[in-house]
N, C-alpha and C positions, 0 to 999 in steps of 0.2 A: 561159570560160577553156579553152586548148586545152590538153592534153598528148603529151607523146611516147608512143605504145603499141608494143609490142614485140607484134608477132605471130610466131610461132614455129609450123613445119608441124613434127609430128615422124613419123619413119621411117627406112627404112634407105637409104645410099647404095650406088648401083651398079646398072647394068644387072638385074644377078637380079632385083632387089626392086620396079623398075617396076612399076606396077598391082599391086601385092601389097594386098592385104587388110586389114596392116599398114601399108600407107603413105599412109593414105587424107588425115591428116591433113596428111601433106607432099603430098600433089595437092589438097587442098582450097586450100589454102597458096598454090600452082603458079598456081591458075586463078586468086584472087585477084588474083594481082602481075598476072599477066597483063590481066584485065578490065578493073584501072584504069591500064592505058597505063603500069606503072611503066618507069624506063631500064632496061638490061640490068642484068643481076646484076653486083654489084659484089664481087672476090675481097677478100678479110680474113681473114689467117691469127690462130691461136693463141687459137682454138682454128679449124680448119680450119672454115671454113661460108660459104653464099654469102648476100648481105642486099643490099637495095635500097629506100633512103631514097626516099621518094615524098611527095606530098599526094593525101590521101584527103578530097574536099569542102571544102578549107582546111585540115582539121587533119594534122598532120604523123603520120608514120608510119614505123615499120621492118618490113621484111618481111625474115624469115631461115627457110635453108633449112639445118640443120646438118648437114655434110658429115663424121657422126661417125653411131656405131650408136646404135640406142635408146636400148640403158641407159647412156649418156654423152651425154642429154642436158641434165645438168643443170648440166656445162661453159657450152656455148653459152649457155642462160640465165644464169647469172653473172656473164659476160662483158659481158651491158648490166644487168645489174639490179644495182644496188651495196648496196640495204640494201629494209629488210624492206615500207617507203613504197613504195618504189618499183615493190615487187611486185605493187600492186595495177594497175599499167599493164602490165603482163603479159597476155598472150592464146594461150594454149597450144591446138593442134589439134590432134588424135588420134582411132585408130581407136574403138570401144568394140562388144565381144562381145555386151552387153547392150541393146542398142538394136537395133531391126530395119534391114537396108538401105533406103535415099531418106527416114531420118529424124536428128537432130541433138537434142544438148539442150546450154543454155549453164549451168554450174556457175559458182558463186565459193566459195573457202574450204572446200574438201572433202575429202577424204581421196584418195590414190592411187586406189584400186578396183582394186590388185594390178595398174596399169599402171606398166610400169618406166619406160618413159620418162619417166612424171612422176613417180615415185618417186623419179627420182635429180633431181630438179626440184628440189624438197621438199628434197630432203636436201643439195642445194646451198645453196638458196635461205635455207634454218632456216625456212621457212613455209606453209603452203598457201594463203597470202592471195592468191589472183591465180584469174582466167580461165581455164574450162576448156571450149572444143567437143566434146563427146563425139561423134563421128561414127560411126553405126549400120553396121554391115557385115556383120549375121547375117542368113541368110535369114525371112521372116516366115510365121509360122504363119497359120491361115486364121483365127485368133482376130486377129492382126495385130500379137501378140507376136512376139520373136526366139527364132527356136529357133536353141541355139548347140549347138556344140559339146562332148561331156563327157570328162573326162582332160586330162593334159598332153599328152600326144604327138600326140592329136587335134586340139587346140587351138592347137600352132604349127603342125602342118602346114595347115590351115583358113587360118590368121593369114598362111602364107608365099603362099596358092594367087592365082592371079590372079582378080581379076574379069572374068567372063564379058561377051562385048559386048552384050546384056542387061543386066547390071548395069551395065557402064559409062554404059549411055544413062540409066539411072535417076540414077545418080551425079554427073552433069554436070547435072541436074537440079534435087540438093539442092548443089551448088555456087553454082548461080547463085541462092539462098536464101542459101547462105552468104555470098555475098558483099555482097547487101545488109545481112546481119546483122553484117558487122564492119565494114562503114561505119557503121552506128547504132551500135556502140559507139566506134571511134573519136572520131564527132562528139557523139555524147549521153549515151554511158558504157554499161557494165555491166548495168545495172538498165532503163534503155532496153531494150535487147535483150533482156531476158529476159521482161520485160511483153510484148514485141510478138511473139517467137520460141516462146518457150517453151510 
């Protein structure tokens, strides 16, 4: 049995924030739509974002790019998820400070980890029942941990900085990882992906 998945890239919109550090899970998102030949973006206001109905291997698919800030993303998710069932076809993609760069981890039913954009998910949604890509963006220690950032102010500025064309090549990398990885869960679910990903 097929179902509808909602994949959702989050970050910020606008020129500035291209290749930002922060917006890894809206270019993870990018490449995605891209890879599988989706049509062009399709506009759909209220809340402002761009999405593109596709098939992914037969099963049906939505890709959205919200054309709103982080912490309002949990507008955009609302918008297709009507109740709390439903959330679990949900697939959220975002940066994470705690994971080293060119690595990924798939969550279900977790807690924010003090990322706003899924915070305001959650607090749209009333659930943390749904799909989470943690995408790594910190540089890695020789131990092959993420060494992050400490403070706040260190921490957005790190979060707004671009990726290096170095990192970029690493990062197209675990894209085309990612993308195999959210065709296995479109077509085999959740728990698929996290067997074989994780």
């Amino acid at each position: 049995m097929c179902y509808m998945h909602v994949i959702i890239g989050l970050g910020n919109p606008g020129i500035e924030y291209e290749n930002t550090r922060h917006n890894a899970g809206r270019m993870a998102v990018a490449h995605f739509h891209d890879a599988q030949g989706f049509s062009l973006w399709k506009e759909e206001k209220k809340p402002k974002m761009q999405l593109s109905p596709g098939a992914v291997v037969g099963a049906k698919a939505i890709v959205a790019l919200p054309d709103t800030f982080m912490n309002k993303s949990g507008a955009v998710a609302a918008h297709f998820i009507k109740n709390k069932k439903g959330a679990g076809n949900l697939v959220v993609l975002h940066d994470d400070l705690d994971l080293p760069l060119g690595s990924f981890k798939i969550s279900f039913d977790r807690s924010s980890g003090g990322h706003r954009g899924v915070e305001s998910i959650i607090k749209a949604l009333k659930t943390t029942a749904f799909v989470r890509v943690r995408i790594g963006v910190s540089p890695k220690t020789s131990k092959g941990v993420a060494k992050k950032p400490t403070g706040e102010a260190r921490v957005l500025k790190f979060l707004l900085s671009k990726f290096t064309p170095v990192e970029m090549a690493l990062l197209k990398k675990t894209f085309k990882t990612i993308d195999e990885m959210l065709t296995v869960i479109v077509t085999e679910g959740h728990t698929a992906a996290m067997n074989r990903f994780n």
